[in-house]
C-alpha positions, -999 to +999 in steps of 0.1 A: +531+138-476+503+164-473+471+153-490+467+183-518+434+196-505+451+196-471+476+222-488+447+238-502+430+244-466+461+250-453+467+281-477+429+291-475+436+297-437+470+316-438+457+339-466+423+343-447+440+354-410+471+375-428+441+400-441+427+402-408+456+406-388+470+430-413+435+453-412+439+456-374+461+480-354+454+466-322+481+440-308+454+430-283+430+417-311+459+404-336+478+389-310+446+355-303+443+353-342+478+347-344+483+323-319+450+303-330+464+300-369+500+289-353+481+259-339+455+251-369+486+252-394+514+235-377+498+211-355+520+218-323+517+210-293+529+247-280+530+282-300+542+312-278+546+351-292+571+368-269+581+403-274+603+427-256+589+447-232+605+467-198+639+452-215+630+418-217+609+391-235+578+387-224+551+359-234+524+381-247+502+354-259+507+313-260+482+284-268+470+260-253+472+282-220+489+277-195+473+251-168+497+266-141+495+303-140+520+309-110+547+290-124+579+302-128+598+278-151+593+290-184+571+267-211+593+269-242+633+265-247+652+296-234+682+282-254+663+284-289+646+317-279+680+334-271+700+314-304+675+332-327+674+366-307+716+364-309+717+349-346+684+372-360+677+343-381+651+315-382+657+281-367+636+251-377+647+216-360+626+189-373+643+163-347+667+175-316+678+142-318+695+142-350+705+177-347+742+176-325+736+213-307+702+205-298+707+170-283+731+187-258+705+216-248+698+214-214+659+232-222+653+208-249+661+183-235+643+190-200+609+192-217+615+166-237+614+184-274+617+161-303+607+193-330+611+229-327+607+263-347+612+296-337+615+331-360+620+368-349+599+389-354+615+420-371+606+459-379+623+487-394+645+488-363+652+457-356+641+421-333+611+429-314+602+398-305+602+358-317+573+333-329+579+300-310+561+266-315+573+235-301+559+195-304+575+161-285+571+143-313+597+142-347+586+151-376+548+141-373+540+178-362+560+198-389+578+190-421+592+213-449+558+227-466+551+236-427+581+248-420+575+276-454+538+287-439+550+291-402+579+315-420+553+329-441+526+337-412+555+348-390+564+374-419+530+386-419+524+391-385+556+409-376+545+432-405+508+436-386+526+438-352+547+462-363+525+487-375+500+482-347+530+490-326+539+522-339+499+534-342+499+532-305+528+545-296+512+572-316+481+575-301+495+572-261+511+595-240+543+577-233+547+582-196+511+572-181+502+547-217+467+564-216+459+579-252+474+614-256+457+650-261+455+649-298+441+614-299+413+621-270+403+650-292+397+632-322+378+604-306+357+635-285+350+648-323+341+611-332+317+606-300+298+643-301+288+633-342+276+604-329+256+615-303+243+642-326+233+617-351+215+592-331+205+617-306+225+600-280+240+609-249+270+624-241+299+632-213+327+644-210+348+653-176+380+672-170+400+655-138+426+677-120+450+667-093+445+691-065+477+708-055+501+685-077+525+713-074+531+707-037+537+670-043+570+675-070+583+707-043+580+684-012+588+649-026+603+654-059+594+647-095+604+618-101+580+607-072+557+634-095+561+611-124+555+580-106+522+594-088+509+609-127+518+569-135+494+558-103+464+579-113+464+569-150+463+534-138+434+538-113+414+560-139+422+530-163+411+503-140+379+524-127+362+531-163+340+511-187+352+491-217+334+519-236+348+547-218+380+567-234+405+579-210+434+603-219+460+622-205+452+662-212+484+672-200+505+677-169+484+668-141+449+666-157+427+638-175+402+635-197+375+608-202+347+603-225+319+587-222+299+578-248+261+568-239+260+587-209+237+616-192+240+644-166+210+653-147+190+682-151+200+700-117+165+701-109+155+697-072+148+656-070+163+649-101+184+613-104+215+613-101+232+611-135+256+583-148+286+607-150+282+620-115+283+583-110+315+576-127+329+604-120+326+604-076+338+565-079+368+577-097+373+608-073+369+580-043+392+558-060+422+583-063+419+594-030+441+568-016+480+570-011+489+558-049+528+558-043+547+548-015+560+576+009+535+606-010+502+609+016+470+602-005+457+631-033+427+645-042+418+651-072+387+677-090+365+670-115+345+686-141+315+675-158+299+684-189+270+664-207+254+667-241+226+677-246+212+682-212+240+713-206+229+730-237+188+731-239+190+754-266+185+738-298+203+764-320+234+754-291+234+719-294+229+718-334+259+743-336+275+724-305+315+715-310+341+697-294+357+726-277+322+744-264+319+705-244+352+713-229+352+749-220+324+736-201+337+709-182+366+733-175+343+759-161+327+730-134+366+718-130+373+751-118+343+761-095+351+722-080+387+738-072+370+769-058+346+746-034+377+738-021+389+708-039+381+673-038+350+672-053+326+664-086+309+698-102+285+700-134+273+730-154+245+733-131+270+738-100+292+761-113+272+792-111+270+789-071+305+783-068+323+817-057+344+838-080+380+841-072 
């Protein structure tokens, strides 16, 4: 039996990481919390969080980690994962052995399982994943008061899950996973009354696919699609933790960067972080990003606060949209140089009208 400042600690702890999981709506950052308060209050040997993804369940977090990355036997039962996906309820086996179903299951008894819990995790629509922990011993890693706070912790974090789930899904442009329009234009909002207020820098750049149209009439859209998929994962992969990326709509993106200058566009002047950025990103989508569609090109559009807009009565009265009409003006006099390249405000003017 539990000593009673054991029960103490152990209640001090699940009350301590359910208000932390609950106050975050980011999976990434709830999912480590989770697995680490599995461990501290059951004393397993394994905890896994799977949850279903691309129509399957997927081990999205698991401690201790896994010593073999590349192999392809999984680390937990698959007959207790699928019983409580089927059933929807809990299953708590304090000893396979005395438990008739369990002796006979081939997973259990492969790895040698002596104790074994698994819950789903549930939302308003149903299983979207399970809580799994497992020990090789009987009894010495779980027993009933155990059993209650792994039900209780798993109640909480399908709760936190949940709703971190749906805030993304509300936030992200469901094709490409990159945050929407509306969500890029909040943060852009958020990022310009920072910079105002610190008197930081600021940039913000527009990114076109030249002649997208030509792709979808000569290879199709669904090879469209999977190309709009290709360049939200380089963009995502080329930027800085920092950086925001979002998908402005059919074949354009956005990304802000907070913390970042332009130059002045004076003769000898250094080359500014966004130009930076922005030609690495223009080099790194001009590759063949889908099978059997030649390589793209893409434009881009560079606006920087304050450097763009010296006037102080400008910058002070300086909004969200007056940073993107100017990004869109350098987008378009990068089209009009052809294509294929990076333009600021200071370029713009020497690009010919149409």
């Amino acid at each position: 039996m539990d000593k009673p400042e054991q029960m103490i600690e152990d209640l001090r702890r699940l009350v301590s990481v359910t208000k932390v999981i609950t106050s975050s709506l980011s999976v990434d950052e709830q999912l480590p919390l989770i697995m680490d308060a599995v461990i501290a209050l059951t004393n397993a040997d394994k905890a896994m969080l799977l949850l279903f993804e691309n129509g399957r369940y997927e081990v999205r977090a698991e401690r201790p980690a896994p010593a073999d990355t590349k192999s392809s036997r999984p680390a937990y039962s698959t007959g207790v994962i699928n019983q409580v996906v089927e059933s929807g309820e809990p299953l708590f086996i304090l000893d396979t052995d005395l438990h008739a179903q369990m002796a006979r299951q081939v997973s259990v008894q492969a790895m040698q399982l002596r104790t074994v819990m698994c819950t789903p995790l549930r939302s308003r629509t149903g299983i979207f994943g399970v809580l799994y922990v497992h020990a090789s011993t009987p009894l010495l890693a779980f027993n009933e008061r155990k059993k209650e706070i792994f039900n209780s912790l798993s109640d909480y974090a399908s709760i936190a899950l949940d709703n971190a789930r749906l805030f993304t899904a509300s936030i992200s442009d469901p094709m490409t996973a990159l945050y929407n329009h509306s969500y890029g234009q909040r943060r852009l909002d958020e990022e310009l009354m920072r910079a105002k207020r610190h008197g930081r820098h600021l940039s913000f750049a527009l990114i076109d696919v030249d002649k997208f149209k030509a792709v979808n009439d000569s290879y199709g859209h669904r090879k469209g699609d999977a190309l709009i998929c290709g360049i939200a994962s380089a963009l995502r992969g080329s930027v800085r933790q920092t950086d925001i990326v979002a998908r402005y709509g059919g074949d354009e993106f956005a990304i802000i960067m907070p913390e970042t200058g332009g130059s002045t566009g004076a003769p000898g002047s250094e080359i500014s972080g966004s130009r930076i950025l922005a030609e690495r990103l223009r080099d790194k989508l001009n590759v063949e990003l889908v099978a059997g569609v030649p390589k793209i090109s893409a434009s881009i559009g560079i606006a920087c606060y304050p450097v763009d807009f010296p006037n102080e009565k400008e910058r002070e009265d300086l909004t969200p949209g007056d940073l993107v009409d100017r990004a869109d003006k350098a987008l378009y006099a990068a089209k009009r140089l052809g294509g294929n390249r990076v333009c600021d405000a200071h370029e713009q003017a020497a690009a010919p009208s149409n």
